[in-house]
N, C-alpha and C positions, 0 to 999 in steps of 0.2 A: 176174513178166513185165515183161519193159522194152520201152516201145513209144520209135522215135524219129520224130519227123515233122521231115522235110526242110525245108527254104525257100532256092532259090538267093539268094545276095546278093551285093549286089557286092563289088568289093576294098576291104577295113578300109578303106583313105584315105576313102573314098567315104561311108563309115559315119558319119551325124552323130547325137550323143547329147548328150542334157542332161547335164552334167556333175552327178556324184552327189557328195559328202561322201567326204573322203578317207577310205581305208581304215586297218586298222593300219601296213599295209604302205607306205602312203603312195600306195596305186596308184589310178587311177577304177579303174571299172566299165564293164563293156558295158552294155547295157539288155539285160536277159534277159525268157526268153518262160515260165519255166517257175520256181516262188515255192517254198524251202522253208522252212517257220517264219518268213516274209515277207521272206527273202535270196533275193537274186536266184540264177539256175543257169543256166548253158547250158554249152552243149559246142561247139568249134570243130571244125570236122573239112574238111579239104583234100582235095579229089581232081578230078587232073587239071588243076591249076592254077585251081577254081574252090573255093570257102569256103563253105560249109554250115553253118548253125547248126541244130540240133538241138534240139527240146521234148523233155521227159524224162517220162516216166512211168513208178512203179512200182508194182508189189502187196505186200501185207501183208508185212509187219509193219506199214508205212508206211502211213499212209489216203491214200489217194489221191481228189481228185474227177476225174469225166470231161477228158479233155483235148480240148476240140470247137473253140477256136482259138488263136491264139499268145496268148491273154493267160491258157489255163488252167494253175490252181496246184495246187500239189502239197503237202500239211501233213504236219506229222511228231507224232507224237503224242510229249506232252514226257515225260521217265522221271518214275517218283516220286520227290518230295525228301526221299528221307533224309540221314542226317548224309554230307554231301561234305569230300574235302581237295580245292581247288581248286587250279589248278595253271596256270602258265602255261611253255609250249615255244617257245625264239626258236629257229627253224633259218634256212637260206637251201636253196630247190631247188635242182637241179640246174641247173648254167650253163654256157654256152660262152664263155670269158674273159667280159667285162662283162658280158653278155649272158643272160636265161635261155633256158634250152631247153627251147623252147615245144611241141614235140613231145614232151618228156617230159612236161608238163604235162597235156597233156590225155590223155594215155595215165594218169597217173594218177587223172585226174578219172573216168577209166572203170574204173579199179580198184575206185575207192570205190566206185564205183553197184552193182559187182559183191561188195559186202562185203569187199573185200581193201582193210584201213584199215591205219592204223600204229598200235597198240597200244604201253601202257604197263603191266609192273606192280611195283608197290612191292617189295622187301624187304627186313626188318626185321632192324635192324643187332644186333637184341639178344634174338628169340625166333626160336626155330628149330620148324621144322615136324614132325609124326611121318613117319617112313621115310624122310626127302632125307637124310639122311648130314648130320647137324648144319649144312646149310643153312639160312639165314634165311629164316622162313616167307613166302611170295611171295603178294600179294595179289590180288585178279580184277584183269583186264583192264580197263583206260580204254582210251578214244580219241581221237584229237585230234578235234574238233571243227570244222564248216567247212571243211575242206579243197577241198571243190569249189567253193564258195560264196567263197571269199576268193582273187580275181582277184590275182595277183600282178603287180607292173612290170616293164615290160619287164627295165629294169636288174637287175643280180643283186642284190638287199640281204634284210634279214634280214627274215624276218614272227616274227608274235605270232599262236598258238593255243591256245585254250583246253584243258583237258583237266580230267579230273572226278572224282576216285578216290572210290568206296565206302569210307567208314570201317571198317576193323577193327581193332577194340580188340588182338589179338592181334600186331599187325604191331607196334603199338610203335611206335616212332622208325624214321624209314624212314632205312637207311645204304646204298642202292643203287637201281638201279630194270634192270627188263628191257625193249628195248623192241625190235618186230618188225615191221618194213617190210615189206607184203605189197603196196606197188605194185611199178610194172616200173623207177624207177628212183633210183636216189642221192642222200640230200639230205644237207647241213651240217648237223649239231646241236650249236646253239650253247651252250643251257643248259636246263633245268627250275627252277623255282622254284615250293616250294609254300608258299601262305600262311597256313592255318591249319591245323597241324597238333597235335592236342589234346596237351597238355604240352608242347610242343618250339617252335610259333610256326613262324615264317618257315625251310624247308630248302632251300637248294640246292643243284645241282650244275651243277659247271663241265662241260663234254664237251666242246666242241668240238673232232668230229669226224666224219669220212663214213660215213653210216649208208647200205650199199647192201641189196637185197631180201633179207629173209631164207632162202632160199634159197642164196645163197651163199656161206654161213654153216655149220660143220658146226656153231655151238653159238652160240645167242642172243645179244645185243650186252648187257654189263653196264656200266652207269656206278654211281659213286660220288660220293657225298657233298663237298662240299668240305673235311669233316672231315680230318686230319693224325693217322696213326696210326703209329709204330713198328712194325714187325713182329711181337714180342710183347704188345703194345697192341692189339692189330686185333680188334674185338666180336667177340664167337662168332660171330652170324652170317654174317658176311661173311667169317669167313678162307677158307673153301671157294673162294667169288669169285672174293678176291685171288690165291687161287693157281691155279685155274683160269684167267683172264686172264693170268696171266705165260705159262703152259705154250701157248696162245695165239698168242701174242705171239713167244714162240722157235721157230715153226713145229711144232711136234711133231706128226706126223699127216700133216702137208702134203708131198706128193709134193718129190721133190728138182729134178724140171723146173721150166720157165719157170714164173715165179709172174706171177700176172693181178692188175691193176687194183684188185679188193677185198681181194687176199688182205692181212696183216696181220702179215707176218712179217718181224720184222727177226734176219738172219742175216748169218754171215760168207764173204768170199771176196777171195784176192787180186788184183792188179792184171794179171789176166792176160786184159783185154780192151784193152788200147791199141793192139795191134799190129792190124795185115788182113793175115794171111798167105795168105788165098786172093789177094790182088792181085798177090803175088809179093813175094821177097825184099825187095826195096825199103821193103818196111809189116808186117814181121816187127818185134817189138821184145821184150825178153826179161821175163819175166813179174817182178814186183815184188813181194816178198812170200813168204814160206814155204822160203824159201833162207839159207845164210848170205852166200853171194856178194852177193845184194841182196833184203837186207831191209828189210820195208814194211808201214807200218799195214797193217788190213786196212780192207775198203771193202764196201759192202752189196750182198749177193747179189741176183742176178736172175732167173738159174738160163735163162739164154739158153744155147742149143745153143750146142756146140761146134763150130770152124771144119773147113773140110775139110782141108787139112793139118797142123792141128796140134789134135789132140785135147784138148789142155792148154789152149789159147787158149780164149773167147770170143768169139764174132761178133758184131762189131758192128750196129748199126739202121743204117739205112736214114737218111738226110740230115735228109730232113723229118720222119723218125720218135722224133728226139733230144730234142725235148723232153719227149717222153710217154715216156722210157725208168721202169721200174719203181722205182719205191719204196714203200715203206708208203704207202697214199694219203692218211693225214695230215700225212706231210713233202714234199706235193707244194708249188706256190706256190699261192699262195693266187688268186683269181681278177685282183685289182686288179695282181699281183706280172707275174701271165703276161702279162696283156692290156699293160704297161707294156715289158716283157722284149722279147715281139715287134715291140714298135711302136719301140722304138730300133734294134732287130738287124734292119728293115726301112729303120729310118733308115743304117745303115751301112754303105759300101761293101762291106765282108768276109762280110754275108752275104748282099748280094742278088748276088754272083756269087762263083762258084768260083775260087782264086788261078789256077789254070793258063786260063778263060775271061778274067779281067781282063788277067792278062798278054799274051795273044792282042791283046786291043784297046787295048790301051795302046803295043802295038807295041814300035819303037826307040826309047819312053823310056824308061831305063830309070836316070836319076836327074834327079836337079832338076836343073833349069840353075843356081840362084843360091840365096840366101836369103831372094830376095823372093819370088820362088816360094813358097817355103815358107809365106810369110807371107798370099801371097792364098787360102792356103784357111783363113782366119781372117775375113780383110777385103773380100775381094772373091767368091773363090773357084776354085778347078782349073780351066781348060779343059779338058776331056775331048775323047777322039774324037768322031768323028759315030758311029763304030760301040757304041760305050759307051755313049754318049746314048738311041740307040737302042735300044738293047738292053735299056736299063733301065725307058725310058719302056712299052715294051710289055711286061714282066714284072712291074711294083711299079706298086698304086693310084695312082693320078693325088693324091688327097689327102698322099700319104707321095711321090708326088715333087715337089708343091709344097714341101714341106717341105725335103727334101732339095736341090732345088735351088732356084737365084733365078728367079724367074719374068719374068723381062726377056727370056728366050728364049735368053741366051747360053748354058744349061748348064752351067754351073758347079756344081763340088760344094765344100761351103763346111761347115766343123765350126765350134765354139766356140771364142772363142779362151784361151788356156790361160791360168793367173794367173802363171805365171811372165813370160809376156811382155807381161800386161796394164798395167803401168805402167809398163815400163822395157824396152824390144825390143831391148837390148844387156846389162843387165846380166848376163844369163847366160856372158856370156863372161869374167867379172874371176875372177880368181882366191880372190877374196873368198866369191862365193858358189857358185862348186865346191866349195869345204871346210864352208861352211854348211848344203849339202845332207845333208853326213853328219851332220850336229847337229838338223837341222830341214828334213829332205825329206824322200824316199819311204823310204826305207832308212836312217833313223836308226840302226838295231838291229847294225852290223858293225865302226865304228868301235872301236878301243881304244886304252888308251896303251902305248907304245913303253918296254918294262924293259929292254933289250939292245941294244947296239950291238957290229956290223952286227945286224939283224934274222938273227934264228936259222929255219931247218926241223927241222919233227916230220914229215919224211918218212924211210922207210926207205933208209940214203944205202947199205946193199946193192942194191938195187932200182934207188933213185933217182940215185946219187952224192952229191955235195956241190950242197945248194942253198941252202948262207947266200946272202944278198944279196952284192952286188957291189955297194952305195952305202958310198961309203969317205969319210972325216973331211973331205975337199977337197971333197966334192959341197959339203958343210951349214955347214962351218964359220962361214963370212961370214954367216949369214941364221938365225942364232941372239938376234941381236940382244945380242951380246957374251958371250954363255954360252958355257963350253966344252961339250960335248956330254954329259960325263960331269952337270956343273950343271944339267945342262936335263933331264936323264932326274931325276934327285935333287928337283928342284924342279918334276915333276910337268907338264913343260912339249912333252913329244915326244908324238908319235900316230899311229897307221897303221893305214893302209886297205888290207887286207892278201887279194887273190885270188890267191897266189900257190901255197899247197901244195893247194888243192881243186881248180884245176884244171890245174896241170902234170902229173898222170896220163894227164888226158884231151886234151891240147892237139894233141899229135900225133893221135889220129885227127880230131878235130874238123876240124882244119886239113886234115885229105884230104879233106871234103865240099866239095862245089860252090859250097854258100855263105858260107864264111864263110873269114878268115883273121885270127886272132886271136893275143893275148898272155896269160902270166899276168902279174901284175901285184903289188908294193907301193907306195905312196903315202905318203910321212914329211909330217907336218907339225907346224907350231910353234904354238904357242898365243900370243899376243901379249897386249900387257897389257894392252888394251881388251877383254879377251875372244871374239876372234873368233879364229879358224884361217887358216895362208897352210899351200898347199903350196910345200915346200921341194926335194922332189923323187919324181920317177917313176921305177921303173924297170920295163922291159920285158924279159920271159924270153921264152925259146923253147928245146924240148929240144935238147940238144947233138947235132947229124949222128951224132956215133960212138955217140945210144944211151946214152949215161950223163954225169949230169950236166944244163947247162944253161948258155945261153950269153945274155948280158943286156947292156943298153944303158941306159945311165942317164942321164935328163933331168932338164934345172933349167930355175927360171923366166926368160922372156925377153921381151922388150916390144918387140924393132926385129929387121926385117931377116927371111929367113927361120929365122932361131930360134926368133920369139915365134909361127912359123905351126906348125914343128913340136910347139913346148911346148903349142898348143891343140888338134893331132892328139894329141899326146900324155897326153891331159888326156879328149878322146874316148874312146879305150883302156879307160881304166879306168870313165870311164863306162857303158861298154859290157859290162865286165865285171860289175860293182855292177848292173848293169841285168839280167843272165842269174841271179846272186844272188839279186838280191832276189825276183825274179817264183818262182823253183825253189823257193828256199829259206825266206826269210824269209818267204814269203806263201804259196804253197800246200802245201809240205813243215810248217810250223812251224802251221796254221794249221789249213786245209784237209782234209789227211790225217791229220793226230791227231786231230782233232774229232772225224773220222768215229768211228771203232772207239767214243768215250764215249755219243755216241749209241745206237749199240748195244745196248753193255752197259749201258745205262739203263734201257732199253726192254723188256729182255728178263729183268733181276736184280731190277728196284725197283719196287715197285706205283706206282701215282699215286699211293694216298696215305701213302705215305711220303716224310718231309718231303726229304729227299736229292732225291728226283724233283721234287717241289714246286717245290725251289730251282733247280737246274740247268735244269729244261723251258724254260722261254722262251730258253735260251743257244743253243738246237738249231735254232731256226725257219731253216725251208727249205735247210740247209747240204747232207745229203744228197740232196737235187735239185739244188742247184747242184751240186754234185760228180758225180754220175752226167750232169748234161749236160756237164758241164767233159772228161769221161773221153772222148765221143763226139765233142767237136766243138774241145777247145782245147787239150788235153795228149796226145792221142793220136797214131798216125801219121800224117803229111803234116798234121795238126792246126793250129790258130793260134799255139800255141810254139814249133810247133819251124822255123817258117818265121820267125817274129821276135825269136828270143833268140837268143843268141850260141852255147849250147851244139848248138844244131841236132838232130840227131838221135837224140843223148845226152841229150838234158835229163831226161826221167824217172831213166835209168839213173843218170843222175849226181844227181840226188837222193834217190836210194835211198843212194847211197855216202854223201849227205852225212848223209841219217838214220843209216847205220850208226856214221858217225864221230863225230856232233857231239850228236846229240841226247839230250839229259840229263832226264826231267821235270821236277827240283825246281828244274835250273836253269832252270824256262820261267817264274820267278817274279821280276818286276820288279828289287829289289834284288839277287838272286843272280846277276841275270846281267849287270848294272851292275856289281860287287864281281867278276866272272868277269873282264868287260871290263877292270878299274881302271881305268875311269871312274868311280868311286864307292868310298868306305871307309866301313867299319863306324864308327857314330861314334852311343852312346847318347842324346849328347844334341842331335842332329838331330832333327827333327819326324817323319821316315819311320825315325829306326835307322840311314841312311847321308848322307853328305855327299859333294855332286857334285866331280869336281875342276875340274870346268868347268862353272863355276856357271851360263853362261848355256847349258845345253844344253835347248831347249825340247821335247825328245821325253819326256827325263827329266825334268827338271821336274815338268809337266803330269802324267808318267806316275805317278809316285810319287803327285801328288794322288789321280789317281785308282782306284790300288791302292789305299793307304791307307782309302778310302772304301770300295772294297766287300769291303776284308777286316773293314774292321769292323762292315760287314753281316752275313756271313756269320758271324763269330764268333758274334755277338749272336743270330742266326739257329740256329745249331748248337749253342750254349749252351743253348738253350731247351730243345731236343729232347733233348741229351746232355748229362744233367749229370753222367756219370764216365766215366772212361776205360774202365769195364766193361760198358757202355753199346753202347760202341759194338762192344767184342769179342764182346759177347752179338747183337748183330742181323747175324738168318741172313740177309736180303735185302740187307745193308750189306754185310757177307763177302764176300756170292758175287757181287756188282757190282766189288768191287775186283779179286776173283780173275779174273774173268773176262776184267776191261779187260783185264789185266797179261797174262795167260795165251794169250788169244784175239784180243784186238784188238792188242794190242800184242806178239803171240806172239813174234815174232824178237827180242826184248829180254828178255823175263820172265825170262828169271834175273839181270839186272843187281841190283849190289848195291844200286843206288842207289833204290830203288823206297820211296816209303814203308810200312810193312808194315800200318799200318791199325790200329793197336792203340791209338791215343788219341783223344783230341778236338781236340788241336791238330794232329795227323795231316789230322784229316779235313776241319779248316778252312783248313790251307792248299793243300792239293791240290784241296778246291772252289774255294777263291780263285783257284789256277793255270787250273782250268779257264775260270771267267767270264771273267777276264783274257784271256785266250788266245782266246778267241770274240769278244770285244766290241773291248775299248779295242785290245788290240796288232794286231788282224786290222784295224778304224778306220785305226788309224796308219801301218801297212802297205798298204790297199786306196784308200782314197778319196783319196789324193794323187796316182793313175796317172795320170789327167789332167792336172789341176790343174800337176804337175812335168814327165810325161813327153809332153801333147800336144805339147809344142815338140820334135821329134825332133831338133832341134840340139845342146837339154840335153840327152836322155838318149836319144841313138841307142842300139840294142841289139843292133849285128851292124857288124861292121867284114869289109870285102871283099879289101881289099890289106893290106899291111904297112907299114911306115913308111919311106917314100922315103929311099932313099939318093944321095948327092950321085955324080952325073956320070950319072944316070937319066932317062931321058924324066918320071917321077912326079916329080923331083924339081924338073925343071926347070918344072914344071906348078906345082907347089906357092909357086915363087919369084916366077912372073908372075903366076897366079891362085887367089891358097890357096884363094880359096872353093867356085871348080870341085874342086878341090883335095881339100875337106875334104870336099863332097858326091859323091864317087866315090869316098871310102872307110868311110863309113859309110850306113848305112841304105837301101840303093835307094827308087824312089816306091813301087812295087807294095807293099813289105814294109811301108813306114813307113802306107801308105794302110790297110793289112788290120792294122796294128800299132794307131793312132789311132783307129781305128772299134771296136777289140775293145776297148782302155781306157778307151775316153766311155762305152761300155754297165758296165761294171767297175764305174764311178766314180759313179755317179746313183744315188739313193735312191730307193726306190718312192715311191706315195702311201702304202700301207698300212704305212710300215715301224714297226717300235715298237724305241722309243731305249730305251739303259741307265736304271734308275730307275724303268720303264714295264712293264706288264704289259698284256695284251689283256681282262683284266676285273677289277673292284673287288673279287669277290668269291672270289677262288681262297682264301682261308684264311679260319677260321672265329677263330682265334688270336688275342684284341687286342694282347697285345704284340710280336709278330711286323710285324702290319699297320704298327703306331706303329715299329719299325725301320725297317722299309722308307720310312716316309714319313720317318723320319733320312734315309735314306740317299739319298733323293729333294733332300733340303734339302741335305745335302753336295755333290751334282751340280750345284748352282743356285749354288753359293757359287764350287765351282771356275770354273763357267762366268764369274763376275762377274771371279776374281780373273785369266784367261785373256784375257779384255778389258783389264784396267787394266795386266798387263805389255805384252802386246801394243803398249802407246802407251806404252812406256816405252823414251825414248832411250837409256838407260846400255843397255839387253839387247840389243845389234844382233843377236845372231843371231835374234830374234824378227819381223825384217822381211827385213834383210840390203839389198842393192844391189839386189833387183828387187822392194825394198814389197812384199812378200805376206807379209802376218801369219798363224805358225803356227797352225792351227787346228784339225788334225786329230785333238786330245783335244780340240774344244768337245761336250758334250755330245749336245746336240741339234740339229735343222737342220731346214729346209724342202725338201721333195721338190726331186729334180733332182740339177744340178751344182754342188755347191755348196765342195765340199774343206771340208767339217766334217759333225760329227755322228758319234756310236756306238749302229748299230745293237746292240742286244742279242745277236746271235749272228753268225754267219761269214757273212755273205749279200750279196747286190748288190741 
């Protein structure tokens, strides 16, 4: 019998208490009216907007004495002490970003009083029970202890509780534990640790993960050991487990509808949720993936209804509902990640209004007037309407629009200002560091060097006609710097910037949308003998009127007159194009959407404790939530790409083409795709295996250090666990994870010859290599320079509106008096550059909670000493590159390490401090 006795009180504020001795948790205490085992107890309970605390009394089991005023206690009668393994459980409850949720809290405190506790029970990795089907025999039930009793803080952070296991000799060495949430809601479980366990000492296990009601569960939540087993390695006990948990994990059982919050299935499906064909044609887009027309990683199922006119499609959430779209609820973000996430995407103009509302109240502007303009949303900041002002101040907290804007009253909306024009507010216009950019900016990864003159197409010249280049020996000769052309290609000294066959497919329809008017584009440049790059010339395509063919205009450098106004529209251009590149291709095509599908197959092929999972797991953190919000709110239809890249409405489609065309796996491995480029030759006695041809290229550089370092982690790593080639042919959860990637996640390519087949150990240690790599440092070098290069939208506009004025034209005569009106009404509008700016400052920031390459989220994931002592190599390797990333940096001979606008390359430094910082490598694909 539970008796509660009432008492109005007033509101918490009002509430004054002796401060008690901190908790585990760090949190006070209330002053409680009701004592058990001389821990304070009370219950909060809300109604009607007034606060009620609650005396508690129960009957037996428990002794109870009378409860006759607020100060009667309540004893527990202690168990007997037989032999215990003692244990201790770090979770965190249940939260609302920073925040816990304090409603769940005391619904669980009423759980407990109700005997619905959270249960724990051992099983033993090495004797197996009579009749469980050679399961490891499962020990009685513990409990966490104190749960009611242990006041959590406000804030979300981890607590400490005790727990108490009954010795059984029979259980042996515990290699797993069961454990069973019978409150009403969801907590974090961080880890168990037990301390004396008879012959074994100190066991843990890593979890962390979302443990919700069991209930919702068709089959109890099992963790494991942080022991490292192979698949034919795996104790008796626990292979039942391990394979129970995978079968899990791939849904089997689990209806094929929408999957809910706890479920725990990672499953495949293609990209046939970007379009909203119920809105009408306009937000139709053709599904990505399971086609030969356009094939597409695959991406993780949600099992969302199907749209009303197109059964094939997916329907999209709801605006506000994008965050919370479905994933495993272990690859959600973490609480520190979301509350960080929203609080910038409330900082940014793009999400606290809709583009077609901002363009309402932005009215007839609809580009900058000048450069300074540009520049006062750095230094001063944008006047806005009176109607925008308005509009924002009554939609967005008063504290986030302090923030947002200056508080002088003018209204002004004011970003960071970018590194590119933080020491030099012109240098971005030299010709110097336009070609620097491709060496050491956002999109290092497209440059090559120039083997043939004129530049050649690998387009189909049935289809396409003839699209060699049109730059002829008169464009370059003079600005070879005495080389004749054939010398200069022989001497390793030409290079090109080449969007010219990827998007003259698409350039005629492109060019029929509303926004955009665009070129394909090649780019030559020379290599000079101080090691830096001049471009030497552009030229500009567009398909030929009659339909076959191509018709081109070709520009050279110019410094007087309106020449040198064209040569820096011209210079735009390809920026512009390099800009729809790199965002498509090189970062969420190369990145992003191959990630996904490893995930998967991770998840669903390889136990945790096999060492494969072990190593890859931290590469995964939060990628598929980023990506499933990326799919609702920035790649989709009328979405934030395709209003501010250059490919506009095409952009997915035409990243599909570019996956069908370009993408190679083994080439996604540093040196091979340097050696692909020839920007690099195979050279044994190099320090990496290759030798740069242009020594100062600080993408390579850097990049090479830091391959190097974790493939020979990984070796050292996968050397441990496979010491032969047969090794790895024999493990059945190694097999079916490659099969599967190759087959299912990467199903529109699986019969490519190029796939490695998995049959060795150097097999498997450079396709882990490709994968870490490809998560961390290249997704780094790719991601967190979007700012830092592209807040200046002068540098790197990503949508060009007209064509390039031609002489006896109102544009051109525009161009003659005022190129900088000139320049700013042919690329970027403000609307686009405003929703363009605010979407790459959110991109380009590092949480607080983030964890760098080198870095794991606990000390204790392997039990392995020499595994541990790798990793702390390879921890010391990352500290050395970082030192040697510093001392080039301040080294004059390597210009392209600063260039003409002083921003030292930093985007392989290591590690970094939350924020904006244009350094630092997260561990996996994440913002």
């Amino acid at each position: 019998m539970l008796h509660f006795k009432c008492h109005h009180t007033p509101p918490l504020n009002l509430i004054r208490t002796k401060p008690p001795p901190p908790s585990p948790c760090g949190a006070a205490r209330l002053s409680s009216a009701v004592a058990v085992n001389s821990r304070p107890l009370a219950l909060l309970f809300r109604s009607a907007g007034s606060l009620f605390m609650a005396n508690v009394r129960r009957s037996r089991p428990l002794t109870v004495s009378a409860a006759k005023s607020s100060q009667s206690t309540t004893t527990i009668d202690p168990p007997s002490d037989d032999t215990k393994i003692k244990g201790t459980v770090v979770l965190m409850k249940k939260n609302l970003l920073e925040l816990n949720d304090l409603t769940a809290s005391v619904t669980d405190r009423v759980h407990e009083l109700f005997g619905k506790s959270v249960s724990l029970r051992l099983i033993s990795a090495v004797n197996t029970g009579p009749g469980n089907g050679n399961q490891g025999k499962i020990g009685k039930p513990a409990y966490l202890e104190n749960w009611i009793t242990k006041f959590t803080p406000l804030t979300a952070e981890e607590c400490a509780f005790e727990v108490n296991f009954d010795w059984d000799e029979k259980i042996g060495v515990p290699g797993a534990f069961i454990i069973r949430n019978e409150h009403g809601s969801e907590f974090y479980l961080k880890s168990l640790t037990l301390g004396n366990v008879p012959g074994e000492g100190k066991v843990h296990f890593d979890c962390n993960s979302w443990v919700y009601p069991a209930h919702k569960y068709k089959k109890d939540r099992v963790f494991f050991t942080n022991k490292t087993y192979l698949s034919s390695e795996t104790p008796v006990g626990l292979k039942k487990f391990r394979e129970e948990e995978l079968v899990t994990l791939r849904g089997d059982g689990v209806e094929k509808g929408k999957l809910q919050t706890w479920d725990r299935v990672y499953d495949y499906a293609t990209y046939n949720d970007l379009g909203s064909p119920d809105k009408g044609e306009k937000y139709a887009r053709p599904i990505l993936g399971g086609s030969t027309k356009f094939p597409y990683p695959r991406r993780g199922r949600t099992g969302r209804p199907a749209t009303k006119k197109d059964p094939n499609s997916e329907s999209p959430l709801p605006l506000i509902e994008s965050l919370f779209i479905y994933v495993p609820r272990d690859e959600r973000f973490g609480h520190l990640k979301m509350s960080d996430l929203i609080a910038y995407a409330l900082k940014s103009i793009s999400q606290i209004l809709k583009p077609d509302e901002l363009a309402t109240l932005l009215g007839h502007q609809k580009e900058f007037n000048s450069l300074e303009d540009v520049l006062k949303l750095y230094e001063g900041g944008l006047e806005l309407p009176n109607g925008l002002l308005k509009f924002v101040r009554s939609t967005t907290p008063a504290e986030t629009v302090k923030e947002l804007f200056r508080t002088d009253g003018e209204g002004l909306l004011k970003f960071p200002v970018p590194q590119v024009i933080k020491e030099d507010k012109s240098a971005w216009r030299t010709d110097e560091e336009f070609a620097r950019e491709m060496l050491a900016g956002l999109n290092p990864v497209s440059i090559r060097r120039l083997q043939e003159f004129p530049p050649a197409s690998k387009l189909d010249q049935s289809v396409y006609g003839d699209q060699t280049s049109k730059i002829t020996k008169e464009h370059i000769a003079d600005k070879l710097d005495g080389l004749s052309i054939d010398e200069a290609i022989n001497k390793n000294k030409l290079f090109i910037l080449d969007h010219h066959d990827s998007l003259m497919p698409y350039l005629e329809r492109i060019n029929l949308t509303d926004l955009v008017k665009g070129y394909a584009s090649r780019t030559l440049l020379f290599l000079t003998n101080d090691g830096t790059l001049k471009p030497i010339a552009i030229e500009l395509s567009l398909p030929h009127p009659g339909g076959v063919g191509c018709t081109s205009e070709v520009y050279t450098p110019s410094s007087q007159g309106v020449e040198s106004h064209i040569w820096q529209l011209a210079k735009a251009y390809v920026a512009i194009n390099d800009s729809g590149y790199h965002q498509l291709v090189s970062h969420w095509l190369r990145t992003h959407a191959v990630i996904e599908p490893v995930i998967i197959a991770t998840n669903r092929q390889l136990s945790v404790l096999h060492p494969i999972h072990k190593l890859l797991h931290p590469h995964f953190r939060d990628t598929m939530n980023v990506n499933a919000v990326a799919r609702q709110i920035l790649i989709n239809a009328g979405g934030v790409l395709e209003n501010t890249v250059f490919p506009a409405k095409y952009s997915m489609e035409w990243s599909s083409v570019m996956y069908k065309d370009s993408w190679v796996f083994p080439e996604q491995a540093l040196p091979k795709d340097l050696i692909k480029r020839g920007m690099a030759v195979e050279d044994s006695s190099a320090s990496h295996g290759v030798r740069l041809l242009i020594e100062d290229y600080p993408y390579a550089a850097d990049g090479l250090e830091i391959w190097s370092a974790i493939k020979t982690w990984v070796e050292e790593y996968c050397s441990f666990y496979f010491k032969t080639d047969e090794m790895v042919q024999k493990d059945s959860e190694l097999q079916s994870w490659w099969k599967e990637l190759r087959e299912e996640g990467h199903g529109d390519k699986k019969d490519e010859p190029w796939w490695p087949k998995m049959q060795t150990v150097e097999e498997l240690i450079e396709s882990c290599t490709i994968i870490i790599w490809t998560a961390s440092a290249y997704h780094a070098a790719i991601n967190f320079g979007q700012y830092p290069y592209g807040g200046y939208p002068a540098n790197r506009p990503s949508i060009s509106r007209r064509f390039m004025p031609k002489e006896g034209t109102p544009e051109y005569e525009q161009l003659k008096n005022n190129p900088e009106k000139a320049f700013l009404e042919t690329v970027t509008p403000q609307l686009q550059t405003l929703l363009g700016m605010a979407s790459i400052e959110i991109l380009s920031r590092h949480s607080a909670d983030e964890i760098y390459l080198g870095e794991r989220d606990s000390q204790e994931w392997t039990t392995d000493t020499p595994v541990l002592q790798a990793f702390e190599n390879f921890r010391n390797k990352l500290k050395a590159v970082e030192e040697r990333v510093t001392k080039m940096n301040k080294d004059d001979k390597l210009k392209n390490r600063t260039g003409p606008a002083k921003m030292p390359y930093t985007l392989l430094y290591p590690t970094s401090e939350p924020g904006l910082t244009g350094k630092g490598i997260p561990n996996s694909v994440s913002i």
